[in-house]
C-alpha positions as CSV (number, residue, x, y, z in Angstrom):
1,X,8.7,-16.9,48.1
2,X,5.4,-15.0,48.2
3,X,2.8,-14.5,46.0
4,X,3.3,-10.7,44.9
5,X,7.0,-11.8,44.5
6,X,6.5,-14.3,42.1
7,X,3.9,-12.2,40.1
8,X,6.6,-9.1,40.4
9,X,9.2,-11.7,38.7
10,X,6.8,-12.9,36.3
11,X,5.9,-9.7,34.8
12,X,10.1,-8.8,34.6
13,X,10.6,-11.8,32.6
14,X,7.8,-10.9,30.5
15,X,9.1,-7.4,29.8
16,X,12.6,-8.8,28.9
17,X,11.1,-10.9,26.4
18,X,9.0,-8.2,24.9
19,X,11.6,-5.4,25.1
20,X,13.8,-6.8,21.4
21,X,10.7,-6.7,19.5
22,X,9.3,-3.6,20.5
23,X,12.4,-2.3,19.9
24,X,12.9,-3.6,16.5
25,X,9.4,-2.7,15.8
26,X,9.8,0.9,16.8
27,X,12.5,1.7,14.1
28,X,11.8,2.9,11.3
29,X,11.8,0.2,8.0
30,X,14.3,1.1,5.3
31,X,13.6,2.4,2.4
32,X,13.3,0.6,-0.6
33,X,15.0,2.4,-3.4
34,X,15.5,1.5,-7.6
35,X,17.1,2.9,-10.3
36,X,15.4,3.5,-13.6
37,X,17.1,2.5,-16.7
38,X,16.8,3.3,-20.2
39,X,13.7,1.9,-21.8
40,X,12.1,1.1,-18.0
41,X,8.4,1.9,-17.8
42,X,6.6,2.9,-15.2
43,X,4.7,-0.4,-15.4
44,X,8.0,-2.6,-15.6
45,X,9.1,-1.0,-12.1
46,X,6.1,-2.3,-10.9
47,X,6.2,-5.6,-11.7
48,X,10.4,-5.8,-10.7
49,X,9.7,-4.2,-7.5
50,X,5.9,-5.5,-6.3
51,X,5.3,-8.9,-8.3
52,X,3.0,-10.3,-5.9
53,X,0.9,-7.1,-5.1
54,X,-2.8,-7.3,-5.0
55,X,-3.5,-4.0,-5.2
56,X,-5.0,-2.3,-8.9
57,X,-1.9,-1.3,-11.2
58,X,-3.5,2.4,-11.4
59,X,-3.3,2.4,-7.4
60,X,0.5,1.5,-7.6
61,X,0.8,4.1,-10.3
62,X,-0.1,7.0,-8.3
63,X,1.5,6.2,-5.0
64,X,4.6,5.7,-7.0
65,X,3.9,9.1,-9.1
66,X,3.1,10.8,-5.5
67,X,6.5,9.3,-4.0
68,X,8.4,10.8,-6.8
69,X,7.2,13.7,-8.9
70,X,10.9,14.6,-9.6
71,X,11.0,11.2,-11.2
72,X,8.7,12.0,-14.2
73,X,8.4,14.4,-17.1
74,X,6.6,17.8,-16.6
75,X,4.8,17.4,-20.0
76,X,1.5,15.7,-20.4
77,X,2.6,12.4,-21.3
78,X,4.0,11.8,-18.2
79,X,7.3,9.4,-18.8
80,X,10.3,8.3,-16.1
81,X,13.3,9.4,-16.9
82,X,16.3,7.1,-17.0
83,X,18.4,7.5,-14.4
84,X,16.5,8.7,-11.6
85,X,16.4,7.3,-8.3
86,X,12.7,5.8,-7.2
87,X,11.5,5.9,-3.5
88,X,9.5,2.5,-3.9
89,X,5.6,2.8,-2.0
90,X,5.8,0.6,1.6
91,X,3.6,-2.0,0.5
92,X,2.1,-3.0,4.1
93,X,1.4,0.7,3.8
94,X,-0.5,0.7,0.3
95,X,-2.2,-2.6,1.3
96,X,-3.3,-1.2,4.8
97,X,-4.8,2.3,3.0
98,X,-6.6,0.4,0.1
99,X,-8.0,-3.0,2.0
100,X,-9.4,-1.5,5.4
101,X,-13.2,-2.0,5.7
102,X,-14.8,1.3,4.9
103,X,-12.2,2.8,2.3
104,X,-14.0,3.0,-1.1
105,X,-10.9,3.9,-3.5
106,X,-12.8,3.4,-6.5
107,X,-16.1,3.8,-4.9
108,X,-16.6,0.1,-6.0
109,X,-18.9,-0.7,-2.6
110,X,-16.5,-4.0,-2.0
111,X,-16.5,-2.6,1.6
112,X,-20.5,-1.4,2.4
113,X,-21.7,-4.8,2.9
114,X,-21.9,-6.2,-0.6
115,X,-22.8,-5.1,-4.1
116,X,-22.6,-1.8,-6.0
117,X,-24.3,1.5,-4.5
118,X,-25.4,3.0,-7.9
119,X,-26.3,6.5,-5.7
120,X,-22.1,7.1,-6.8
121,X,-22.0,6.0,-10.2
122,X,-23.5,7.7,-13.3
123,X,-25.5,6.1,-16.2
124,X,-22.8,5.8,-18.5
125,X,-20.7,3.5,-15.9
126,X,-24.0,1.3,-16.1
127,X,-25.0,1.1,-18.8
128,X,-22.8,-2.2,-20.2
129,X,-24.4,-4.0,-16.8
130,X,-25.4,-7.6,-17.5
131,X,-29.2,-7.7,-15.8
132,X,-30.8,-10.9,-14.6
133,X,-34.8,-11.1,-13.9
């Protein structure tokens, strides 16, 4: 056999290897889905549907709020309402948006290179700062 053959052959193999997990890759995940009972809060979803998550509990609350409006009461104190069906966040999703290098959710500065930048912070945030000599 020649050379370009072998390479030509190579690269085929290599291609039916790859093609089932590009292809399971390239559909779409399913969607995650849960049913709100009577006496469920907003926080109990969370912890029943992401245990484990690192994210910030008010981070879960708004992608869950912003996945379901219909979900919630219209009036100010914003409850669930039992019965309706909850589109639950893609984590890898939530995790990807909040834990890239150079997203500042809270503005916290986790992600500029260490420390706070107080230039996006007002006095009254400060003010309870422990300061060292």
């Amino acid at each position: 056999m020649t050379k370009s053959m072998t390479s030509v052959r190579a690269l085929l193999c290599c291609i039916a290897i790859a093609a089932p997990m590009l292809a399971s890759s390239a559909s779409p995940a399913a969607r995650s889905t849960y049913q709100v009972v009577s006496g469920d809060t907003l926080d109990k979803v969370i912890r029943k549907t992401m245990p484990d998550s690192p994210l910030r509990a008010d981070i879960l609350r708004n992608a869950f709020v912003q996945q379901n409006p219909q979900a919630f009461t219209k009036s100010p104190p914003r409850s669930l309402m039992a019965g309706a069906i909850l589109n639950v966040p893609n984590h890898d999703d939530l995790l990807r948006t909040y834990m890239v290098p150079g997203h500042s959710p809270g503005n916290s500065g986790i992600h500029r290179g260490g420390g706070y930048s107080t230039a996006d912070m007002n006095m009254s945030e400060r003010k309870n700062w422990v300061r060292f000599p």
